[in-house]
C-alpha positions in Angstrom: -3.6 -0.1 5.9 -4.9 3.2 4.8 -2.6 4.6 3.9 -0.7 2.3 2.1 -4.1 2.1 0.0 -4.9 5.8 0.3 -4.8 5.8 -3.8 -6.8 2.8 -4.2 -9.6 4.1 -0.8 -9.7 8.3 -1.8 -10.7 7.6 -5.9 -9.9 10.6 -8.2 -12.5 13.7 -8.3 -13.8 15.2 -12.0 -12.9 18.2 -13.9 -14.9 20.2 -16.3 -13.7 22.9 -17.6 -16.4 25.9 -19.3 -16.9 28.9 -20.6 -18.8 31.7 -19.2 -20.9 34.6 -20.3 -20.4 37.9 -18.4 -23.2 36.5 -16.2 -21.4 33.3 -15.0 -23.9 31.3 -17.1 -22.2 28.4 -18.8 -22.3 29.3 -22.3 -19.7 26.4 -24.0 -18.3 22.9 -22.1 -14.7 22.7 -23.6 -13.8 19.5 -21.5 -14.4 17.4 -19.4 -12.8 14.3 -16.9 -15.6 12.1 -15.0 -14.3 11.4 -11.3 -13.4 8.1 -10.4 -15.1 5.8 -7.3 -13.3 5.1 -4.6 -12.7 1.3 -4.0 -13.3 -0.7 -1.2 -10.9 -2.7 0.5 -11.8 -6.0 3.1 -9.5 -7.1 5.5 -9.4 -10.5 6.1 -9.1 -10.4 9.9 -11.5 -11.5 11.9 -12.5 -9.6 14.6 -13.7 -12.7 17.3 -10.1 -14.8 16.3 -8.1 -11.7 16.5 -9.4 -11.2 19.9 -8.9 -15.2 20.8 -5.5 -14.7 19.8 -4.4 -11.9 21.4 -6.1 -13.0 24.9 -4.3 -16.5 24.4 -0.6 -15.0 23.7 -0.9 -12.6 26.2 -1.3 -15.5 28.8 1.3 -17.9 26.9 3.6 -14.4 27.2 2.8 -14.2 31.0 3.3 -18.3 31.6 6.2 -18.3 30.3 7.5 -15.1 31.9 8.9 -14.1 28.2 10.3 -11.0 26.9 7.4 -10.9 23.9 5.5 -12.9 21.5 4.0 -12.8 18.2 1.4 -14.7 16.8 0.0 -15.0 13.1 -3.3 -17.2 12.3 -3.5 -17.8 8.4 -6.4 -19.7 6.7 -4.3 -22.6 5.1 -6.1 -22.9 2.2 -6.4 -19.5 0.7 -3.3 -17.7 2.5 -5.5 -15.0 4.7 -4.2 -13.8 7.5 -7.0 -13.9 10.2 -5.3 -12.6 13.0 -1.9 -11.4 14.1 -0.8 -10.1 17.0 2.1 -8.9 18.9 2.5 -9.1 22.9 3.3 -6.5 25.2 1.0 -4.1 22.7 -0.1 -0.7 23.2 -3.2 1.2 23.0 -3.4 3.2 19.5 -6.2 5.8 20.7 -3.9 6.5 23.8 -0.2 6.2 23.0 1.3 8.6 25.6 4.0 6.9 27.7 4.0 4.4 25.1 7.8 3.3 24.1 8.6 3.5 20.4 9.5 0.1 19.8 6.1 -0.9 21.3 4.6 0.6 18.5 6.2 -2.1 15.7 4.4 -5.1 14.3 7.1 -7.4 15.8 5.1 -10.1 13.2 6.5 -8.4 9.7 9.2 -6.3 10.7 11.3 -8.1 13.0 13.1 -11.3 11.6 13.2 -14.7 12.4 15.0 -17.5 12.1 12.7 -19.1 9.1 13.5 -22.9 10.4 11.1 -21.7 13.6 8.2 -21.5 11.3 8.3 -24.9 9.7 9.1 -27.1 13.3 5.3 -27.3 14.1 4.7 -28.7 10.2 8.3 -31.4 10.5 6.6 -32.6 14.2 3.1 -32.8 12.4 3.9 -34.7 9.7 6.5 -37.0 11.9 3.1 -37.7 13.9 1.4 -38.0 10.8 3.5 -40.7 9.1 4.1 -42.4 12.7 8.0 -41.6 12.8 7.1 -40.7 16.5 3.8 -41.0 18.6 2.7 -38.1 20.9 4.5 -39.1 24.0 7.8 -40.0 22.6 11.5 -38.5 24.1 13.7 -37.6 21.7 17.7 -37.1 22.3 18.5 -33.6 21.8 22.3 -34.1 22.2 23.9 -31.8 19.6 25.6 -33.9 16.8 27.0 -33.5 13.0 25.8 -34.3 9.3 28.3 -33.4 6.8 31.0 -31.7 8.6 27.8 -29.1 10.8 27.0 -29.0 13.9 23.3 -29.3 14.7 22.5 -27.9 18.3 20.0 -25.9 19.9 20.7 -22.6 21.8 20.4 -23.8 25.1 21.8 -28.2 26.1 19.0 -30.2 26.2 19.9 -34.0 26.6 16.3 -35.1 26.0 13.3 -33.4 25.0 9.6 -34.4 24.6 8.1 -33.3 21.1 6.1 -30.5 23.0 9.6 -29.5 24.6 10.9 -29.7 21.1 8.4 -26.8 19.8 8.6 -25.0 23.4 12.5 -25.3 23.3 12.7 -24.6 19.0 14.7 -27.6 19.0 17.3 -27.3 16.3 18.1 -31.2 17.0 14.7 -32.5 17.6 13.2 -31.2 14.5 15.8 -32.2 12.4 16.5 -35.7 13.7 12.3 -36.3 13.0 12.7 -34.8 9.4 15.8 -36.8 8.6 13.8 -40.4 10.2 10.9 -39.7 8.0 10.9 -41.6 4.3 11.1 -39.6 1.2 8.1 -39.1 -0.1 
C-alpha cells in the first residue's frame, strides 16, 4: 500500500531560493515554493474481521485438506474490503525459508473462474424467492441448453445446495438460476 501511494503519503518539500551578502545574511528572497502536506490514507480493513477471517480459512483450508484458500470480506453497501486473506500465508517480518509464490495475494492476482463468485448470490436468491428450501437435492447430472454442455469438474449425480457451493456446481447453480422467474 505504500508504496503504491508513496506520492500521495511522502507530500512535496519547499524551496526558496535567496541571496546572500558576503556574510551569509539573506539580503534579497528571489523565489519561493511552499511544501506540500503529506496526506493520509485509511485502510478499510478491519483489524478484529481480518483476524476472524484468516483463523476461519485456515481451519476450512485444513478440513478440507485443500491445496489453499482465499477469502475476501466486502461491506455490501459501500464496496470496502474489510478483510482478505490468503491460506497457507507467511510471516512478512520473517520471510526466510519462505517460497516465492507464498508471498502473492492469491485474492487479486491469481484468476478465477468469475461464475464461482456469483453461486453463493444464484443459491441466495433461489432461497429467497422459494425456488428451493434449505434441505432440497438437486440433480447435478450434466446436461445441454442450446447446443453446451453444462457440467461440473468432478460427476455428481445429486447434490445438496451446501454440496452445490462446496462442490462449485456448474449444474446446480445454473439449473436454480434458470427455475427462478424473471424479475
Amino acid at each position: 500500500v505504500e508504496k503504491s501511494f508513496d506520492k500521495w503519503l511522502t507530500g512535496q518539500p519547499g524551496e526558496r531560493i535567496v541571496r546572500k551578502d558576503r556574510y551569509g545574511r539573506v539580503i534579497e528572497d528571489i523565489s519561493s515554493t511552499d511544501s506540500q502536506a503529506a496526506h493520509n490514507l485509511a485502510l478499510s480493513i478491519d483489524e478484529r474481521l481480518q483476524a476472524l477471517v484468516y483463523r476461519e480459512l485456515n481451519n476450512a483450508v485444513a478440513f478440507n485438506k485443500a491445496e489453499s484458500g482465499s477469502a475476501v470480506l466486502v461491506d455490501v453497501n459501500t464496496g470496502e474490503v474489510l478483510a482478505m486473506a490468503n491460506s497457507p500465508s507467511y510471516n512478512p517480518n520473517n520471510l526466510s525459508g519462505t517460497p516465492k509464490e507464498a508471498m502473492r495475494n492469491r485474492t487479486i492476482t491469481d484468476v478465477f473462474e468469475p461464475g464461482s463468485t456469483v453461486k453463493p448470490m444464484v443459491v441466495m436468491t433461489a432461497l429467497q424467492r422459494g425456488v428451493v428450501r434449505e434441505n432440497s437435492v438437486l440433480n447435478t447430472v450434466p446436461y445441454r441448453i442450446n447446443g453446451h454442455e453444462i457440467k461440473d469438474v468432478a460427476r455428481y449425480s445429486e447434490l445438496t445446495l451446501t454440496g452445490v457451493l462446496q462442490k462449485s456446481s456448474n449444474v446446480g447453480v445454473s439449473k436454480l438460476a434458470l427455475a427462478m422467474p424473471s424479475s
